[in-house]
C-alpha positions as CSV (number, residue, x, y, z in Angstrom):
1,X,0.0,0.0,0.0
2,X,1.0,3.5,-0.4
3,X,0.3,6.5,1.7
4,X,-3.0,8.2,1.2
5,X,-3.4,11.9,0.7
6,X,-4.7,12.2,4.9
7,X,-1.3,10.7,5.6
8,X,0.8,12.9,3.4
9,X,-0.7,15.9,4.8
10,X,0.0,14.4,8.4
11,X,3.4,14.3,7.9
12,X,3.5,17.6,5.7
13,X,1.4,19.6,8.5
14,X,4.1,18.3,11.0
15,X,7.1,18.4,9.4
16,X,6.5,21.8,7.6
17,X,8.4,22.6,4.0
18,X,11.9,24.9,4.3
19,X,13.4,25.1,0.9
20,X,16.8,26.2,2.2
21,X,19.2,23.8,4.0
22,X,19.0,23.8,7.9
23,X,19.6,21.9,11.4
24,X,16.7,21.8,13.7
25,X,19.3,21.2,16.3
26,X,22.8,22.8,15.7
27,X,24.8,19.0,17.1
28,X,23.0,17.1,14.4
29,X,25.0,15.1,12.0
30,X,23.5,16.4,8.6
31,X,21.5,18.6,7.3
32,X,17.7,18.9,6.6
33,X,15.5,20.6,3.9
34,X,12.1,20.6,2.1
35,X,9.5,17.9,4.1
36,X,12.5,17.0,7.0
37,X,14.3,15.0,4.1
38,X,17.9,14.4,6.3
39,X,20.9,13.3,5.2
40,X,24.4,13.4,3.4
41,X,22.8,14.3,0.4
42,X,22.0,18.0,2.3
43,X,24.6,20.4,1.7
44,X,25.1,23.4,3.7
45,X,23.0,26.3,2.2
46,X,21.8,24.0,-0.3
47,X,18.2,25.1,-2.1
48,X,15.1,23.9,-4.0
49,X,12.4,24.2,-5.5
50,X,8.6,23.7,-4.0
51,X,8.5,20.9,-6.9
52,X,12.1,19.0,-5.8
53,X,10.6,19.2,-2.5
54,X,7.7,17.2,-3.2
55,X,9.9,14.8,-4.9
56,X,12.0,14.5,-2.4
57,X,9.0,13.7,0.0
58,X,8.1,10.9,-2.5
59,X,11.2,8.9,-2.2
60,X,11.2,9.1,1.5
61,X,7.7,8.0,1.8
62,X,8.6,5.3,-0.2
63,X,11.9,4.2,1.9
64,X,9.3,4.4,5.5
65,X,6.8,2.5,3.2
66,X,8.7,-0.1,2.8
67,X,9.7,-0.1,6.3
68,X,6.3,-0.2,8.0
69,X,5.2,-3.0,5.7
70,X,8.4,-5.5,6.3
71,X,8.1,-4.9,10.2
72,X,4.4,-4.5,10.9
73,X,3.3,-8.0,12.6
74,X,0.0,-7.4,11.7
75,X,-2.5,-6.7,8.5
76,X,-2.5,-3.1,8.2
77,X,-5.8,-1.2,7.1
78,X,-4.8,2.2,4.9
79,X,-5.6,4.6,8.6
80,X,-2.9,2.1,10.3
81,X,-0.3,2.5,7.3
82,X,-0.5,6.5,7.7
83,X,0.0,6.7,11.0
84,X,2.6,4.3,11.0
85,X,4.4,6.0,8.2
86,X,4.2,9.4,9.9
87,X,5.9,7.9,13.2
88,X,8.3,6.6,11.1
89,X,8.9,9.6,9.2
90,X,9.1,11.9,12.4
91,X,10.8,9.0,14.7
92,X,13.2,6.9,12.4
93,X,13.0,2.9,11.6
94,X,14.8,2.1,14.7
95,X,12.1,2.9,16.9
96,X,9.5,1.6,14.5
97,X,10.6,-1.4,14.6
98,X,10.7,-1.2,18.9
99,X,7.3,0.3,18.4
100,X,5.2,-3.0,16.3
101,X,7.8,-5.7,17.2
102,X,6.0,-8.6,18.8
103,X,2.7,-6.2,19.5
104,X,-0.8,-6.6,18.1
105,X,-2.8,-3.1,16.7
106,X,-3.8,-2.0,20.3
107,X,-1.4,-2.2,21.9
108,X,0.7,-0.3,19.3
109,X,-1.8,2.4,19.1
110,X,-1.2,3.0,22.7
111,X,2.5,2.4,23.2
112,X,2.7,5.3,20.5
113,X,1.8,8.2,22.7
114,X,5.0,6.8,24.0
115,X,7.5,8.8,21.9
116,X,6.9,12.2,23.4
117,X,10.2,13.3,24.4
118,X,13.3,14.7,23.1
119,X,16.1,15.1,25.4
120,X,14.3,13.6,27.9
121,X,11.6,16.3,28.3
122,X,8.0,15.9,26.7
123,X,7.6,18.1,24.2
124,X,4.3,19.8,23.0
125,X,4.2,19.2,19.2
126,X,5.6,15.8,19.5
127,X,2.5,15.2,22.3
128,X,-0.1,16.7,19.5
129,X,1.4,14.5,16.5
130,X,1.5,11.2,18.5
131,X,-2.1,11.9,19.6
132,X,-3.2,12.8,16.0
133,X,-1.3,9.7,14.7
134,X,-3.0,7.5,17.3
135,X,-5.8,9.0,16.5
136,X,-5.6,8.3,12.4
137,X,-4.5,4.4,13.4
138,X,-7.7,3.7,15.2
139,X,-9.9,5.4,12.7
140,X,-10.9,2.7,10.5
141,X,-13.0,0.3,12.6
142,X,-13.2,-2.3,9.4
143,X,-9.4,-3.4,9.9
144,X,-9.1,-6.3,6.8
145,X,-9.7,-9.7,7.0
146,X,-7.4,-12.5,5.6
147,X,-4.7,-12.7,4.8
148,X,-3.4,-10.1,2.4
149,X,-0.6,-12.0,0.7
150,X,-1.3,-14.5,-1.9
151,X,-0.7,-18.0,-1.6
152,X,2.8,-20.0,-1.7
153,X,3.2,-21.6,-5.3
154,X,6.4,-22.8,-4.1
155,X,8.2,-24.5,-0.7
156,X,9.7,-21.9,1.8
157,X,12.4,-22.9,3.5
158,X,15.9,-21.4,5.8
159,X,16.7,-17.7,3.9
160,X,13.5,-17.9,1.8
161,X,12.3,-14.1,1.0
162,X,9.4,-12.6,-0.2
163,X,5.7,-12.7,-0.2
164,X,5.6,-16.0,0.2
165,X,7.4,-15.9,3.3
166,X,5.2,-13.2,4.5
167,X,1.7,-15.5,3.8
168,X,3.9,-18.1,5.5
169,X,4.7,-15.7,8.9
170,X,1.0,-14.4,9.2
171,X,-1.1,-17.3,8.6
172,X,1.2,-19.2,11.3
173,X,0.7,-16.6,13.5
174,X,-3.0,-16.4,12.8
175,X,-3.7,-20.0,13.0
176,X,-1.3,-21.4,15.4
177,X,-0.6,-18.5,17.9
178,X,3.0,-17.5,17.2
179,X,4.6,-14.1,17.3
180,X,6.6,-13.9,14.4
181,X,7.3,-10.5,12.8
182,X,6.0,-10.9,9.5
183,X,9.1,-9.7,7.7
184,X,9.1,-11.8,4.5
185,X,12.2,-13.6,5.8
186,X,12.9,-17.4,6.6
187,X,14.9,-16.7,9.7
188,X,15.5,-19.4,12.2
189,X,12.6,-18.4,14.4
190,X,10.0,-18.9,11.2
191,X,11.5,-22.4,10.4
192,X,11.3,-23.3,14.2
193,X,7.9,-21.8,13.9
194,X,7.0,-24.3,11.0
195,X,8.6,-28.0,12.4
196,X,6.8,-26.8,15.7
197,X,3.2,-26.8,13.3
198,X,4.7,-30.1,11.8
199,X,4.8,-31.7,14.6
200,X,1.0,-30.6,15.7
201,X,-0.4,-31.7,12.5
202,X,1.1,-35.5,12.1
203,X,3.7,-33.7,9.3
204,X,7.2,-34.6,8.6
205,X,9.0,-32.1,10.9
206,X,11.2,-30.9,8.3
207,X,11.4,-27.3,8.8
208,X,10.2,-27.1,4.9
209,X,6.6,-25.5,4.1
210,X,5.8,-27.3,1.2
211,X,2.4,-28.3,-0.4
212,X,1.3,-30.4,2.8
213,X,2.5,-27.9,5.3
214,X,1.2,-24.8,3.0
215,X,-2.7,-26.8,2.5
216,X,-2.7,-27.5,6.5
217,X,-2.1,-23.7,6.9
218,X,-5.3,-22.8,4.2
């Protein structure tokens, strides 16, 4: 999924738009400019347009995108995605991945009012976007139902990636109860994951999801 319009003006309302090259905080590594883009890429007194902004804002949606989706344990509706995306946008991956790891939806809505400080003090605007955020994730009461990646055509097994993987990691923690982060990767924990189903379902304990293990899962 990609962020909608209500998340893009989130993050723009938040972050605000500078076209010139500054740091919010004078001890910071690099430098920021247009919608908070940061990095090495910022030059000092660097400028651009309102348009290079926005393009800049599109690749870095893009990177958080792709961030929220790996790491999110859970199906996301579109409200969940934008507020996740904003967080990540505002807070970094680091703490997005502290933030969903090994949580279900509630309780990520509410240890997100968490990240409040900066410098160990609570800070005003950082209170009003985590609210607003929170608020945004727990706005869609129709959260979807299935499972939203398509169906193995092929076995998964150690260092598989992908989609596959991803069907693999939410239907086992859907049907059997396990906490694994649905990252699209066959890490040692999803391949313990799978012998563990194996052995509850009369299935060679192989560590391999293939047809058998895959149809058991359906």
């Amino acid at each position: 999924m990609n962020t909608s319009q209500r998340g893009i003006d989130l993050i723009k309302k938040y972050e605000g738009c500078r076209l010139q090259a500054y740091k919010p905080i004078p001890t910071e590594q690099f430098w920021t400019i247009g919608y908070g883009h940061y990095g090495p890429d910022v030059k000092p007194g660097q400028m651009i347009t309102q348009a290079e902004a926005e393009v800049l804002l599109g690749i870095d949606l893009k990177k958080y995108e792709q961030a929220v989706e790996s790491m999110t344990p859970f199906a996301m509706n579109q409200a969940q995605l934008d507020s996740l995306v904003s967080f990540a946008y505002n807070c970094g991956i680091g703490n997005l991945k502290k933030l969903v790891s090994g949580r279900t939806a509630p309780q990520v809505a509410d240890a997100m009012l968490k990240y409040t400080k900066a410098g160990g003090k609570v800070l005003p605007g950082l209170a009003r976007r985590r609210q607003e955020e929170r608020d945004l994730f727990c706005s869609d009461t129709h959260p979807p139902t299935g499972n939203p990646y398509p169906v193995p055509r092929k076995s998964i097994r150690l260092n598989s990636r992908g989609n596959d993987v991803r069907w693999l990691q939410y239907q086992l923690n859907s049907k059997g109860g396990y906490k694994l982060i649905v990252d699209g990767m066959a890490g040692p924990l999803t391949i313990g994951a799978i012998t563990d189903w194996q052995r509850s379902h009369s299935l060679e304990p192989d560590g391999i999801a293939g047809p058998k293990t895959i149809e058991s899962l359906m």
